[in-house]
C-alpha positions as CSV (number, residue, x, y, z in Angstrom):
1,X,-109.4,-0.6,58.7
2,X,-110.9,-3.5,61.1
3,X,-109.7,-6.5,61.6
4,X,-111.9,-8.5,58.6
5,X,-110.8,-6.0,56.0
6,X,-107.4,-6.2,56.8
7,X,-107.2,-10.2,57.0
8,X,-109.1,-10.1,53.7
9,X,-106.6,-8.0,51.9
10,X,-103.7,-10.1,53.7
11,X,-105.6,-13.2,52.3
12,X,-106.0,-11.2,48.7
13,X,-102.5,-11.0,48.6
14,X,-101.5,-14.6,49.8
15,X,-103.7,-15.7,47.1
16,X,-102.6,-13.0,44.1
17,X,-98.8,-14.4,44.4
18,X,-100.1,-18.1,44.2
19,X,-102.3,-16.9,41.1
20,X,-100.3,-17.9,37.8
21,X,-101.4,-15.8,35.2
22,X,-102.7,-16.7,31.6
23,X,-99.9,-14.2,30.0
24,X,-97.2,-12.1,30.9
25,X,-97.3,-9.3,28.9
26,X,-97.3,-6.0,30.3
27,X,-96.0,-3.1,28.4
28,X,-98.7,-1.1,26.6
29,X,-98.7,1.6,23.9
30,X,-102.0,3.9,23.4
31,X,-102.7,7.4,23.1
32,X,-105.4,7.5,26.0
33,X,-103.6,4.7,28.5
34,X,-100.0,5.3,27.2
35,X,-96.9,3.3,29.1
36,X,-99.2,2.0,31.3
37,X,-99.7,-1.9,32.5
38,X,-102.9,-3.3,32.4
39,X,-104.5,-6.4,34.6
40,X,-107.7,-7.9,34.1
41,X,-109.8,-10.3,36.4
42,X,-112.1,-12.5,34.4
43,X,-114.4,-15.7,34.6
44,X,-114.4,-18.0,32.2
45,X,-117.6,-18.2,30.1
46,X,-118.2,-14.3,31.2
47,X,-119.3,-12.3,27.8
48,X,-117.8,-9.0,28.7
49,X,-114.2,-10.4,29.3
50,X,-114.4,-12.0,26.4
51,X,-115.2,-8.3,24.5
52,X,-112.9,-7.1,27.1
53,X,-110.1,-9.8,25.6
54,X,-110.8,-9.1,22.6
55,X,-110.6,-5.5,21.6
56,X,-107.0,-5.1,24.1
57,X,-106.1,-7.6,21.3
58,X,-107.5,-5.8,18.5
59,X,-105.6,-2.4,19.8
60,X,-102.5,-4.1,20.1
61,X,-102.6,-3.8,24.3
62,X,-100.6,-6.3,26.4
63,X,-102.1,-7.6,29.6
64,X,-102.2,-9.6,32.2
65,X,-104.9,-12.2,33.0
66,X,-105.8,-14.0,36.4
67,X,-109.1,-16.3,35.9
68,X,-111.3,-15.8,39.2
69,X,-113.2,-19.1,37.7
70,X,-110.7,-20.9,39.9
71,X,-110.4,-18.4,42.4
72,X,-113.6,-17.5,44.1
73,X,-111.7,-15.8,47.1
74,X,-110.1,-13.6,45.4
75,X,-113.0,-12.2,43.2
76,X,-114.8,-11.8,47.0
77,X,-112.2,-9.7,47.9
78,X,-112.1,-7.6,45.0
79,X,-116.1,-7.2,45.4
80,X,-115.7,-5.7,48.3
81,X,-112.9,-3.6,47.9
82,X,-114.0,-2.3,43.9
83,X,-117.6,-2.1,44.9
84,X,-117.9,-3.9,41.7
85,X,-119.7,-7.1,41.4
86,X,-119.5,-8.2,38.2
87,X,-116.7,-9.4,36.0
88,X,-114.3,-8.4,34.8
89,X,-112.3,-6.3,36.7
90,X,-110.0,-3.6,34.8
91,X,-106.6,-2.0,36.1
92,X,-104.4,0.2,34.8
93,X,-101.6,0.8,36.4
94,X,-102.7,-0.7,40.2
95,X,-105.6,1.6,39.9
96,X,-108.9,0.2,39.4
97,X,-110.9,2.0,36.4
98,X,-113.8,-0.6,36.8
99,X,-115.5,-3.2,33.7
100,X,-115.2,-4.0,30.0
101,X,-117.2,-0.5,29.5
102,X,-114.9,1.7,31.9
103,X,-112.2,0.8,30.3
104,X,-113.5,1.3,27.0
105,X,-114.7,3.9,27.6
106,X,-111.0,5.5,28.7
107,X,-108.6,3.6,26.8
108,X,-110.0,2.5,23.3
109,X,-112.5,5.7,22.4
110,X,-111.3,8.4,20.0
C-alpha cells in the first residue's frame, strides 16, 4: 500500500465514524443473504438507491444508510477502493458485493 492509499483509507475511516446514519437497523433474515448486515452508500436524488431502498423494504431487510450527497470524500474513497463509480454502494457483511443490480442479483432472486 503507498502512502496516498493508506492516508485515504485513514481519512475514510476518520470520516465513516463522524457519518450519522439514516437508520440503525442491522439484523437481516433471507434465504440467499441470511444473518447477515447490510450497508448501503447512496446519493440523494440517485434512481437506483431509491430501487435499491425500496425492495430491502419490500423483503423485509434491515440496513444501514450513509448519504454520500453530504459526503463527497467518502464516496472518492470508496471509488477507488470498489472500482465502482456509481451509486450506490452495497455491503453485506464488510464485503463489498457492488450496486442495486449485484445485490439483487444475490440477495432478492429466487
Amino acid at each position: 500500500m503507498n502512502r496516498k492509499s493508506f492516508w485515504l483509507n485513514i481519512i475514510t475511516l476518520i470520516l465513516l465514524a463522524s457519518c450519522t446514519p439514516k437508520n440503525e437497523n442491522t439484523k437481516i433474515i433471507s434465504p440467499k443473504c441470511r444473518n447477515g448486515q447490510i450497508v448501503i452508500y447512496t446519493r440523494s436524488k440517485c434512481s437506483y438507491c431509491v430501487k435499491l431502498k425500496k425492495a430491502l423494504t419490500q423483503h423485509d431487510y434491515h440496513f444501514t444508510e450513509y448519504d454520500l450527497t453530504t459526503n463527497p470524500q467518502i464516496h472518492e474513497s470508496l471509488k477507488t477502493t470498489t472500482n465502482q463509480v456509481t451509486v450506490p454502494y452495497v455491503f453485506l457483511n464488510e464485503n463489498f458485493i457492488g450496486g442495486y443490480m449485484n445485490f439483487k442479483e444475490k440477495c432478492l432472486s429466487e
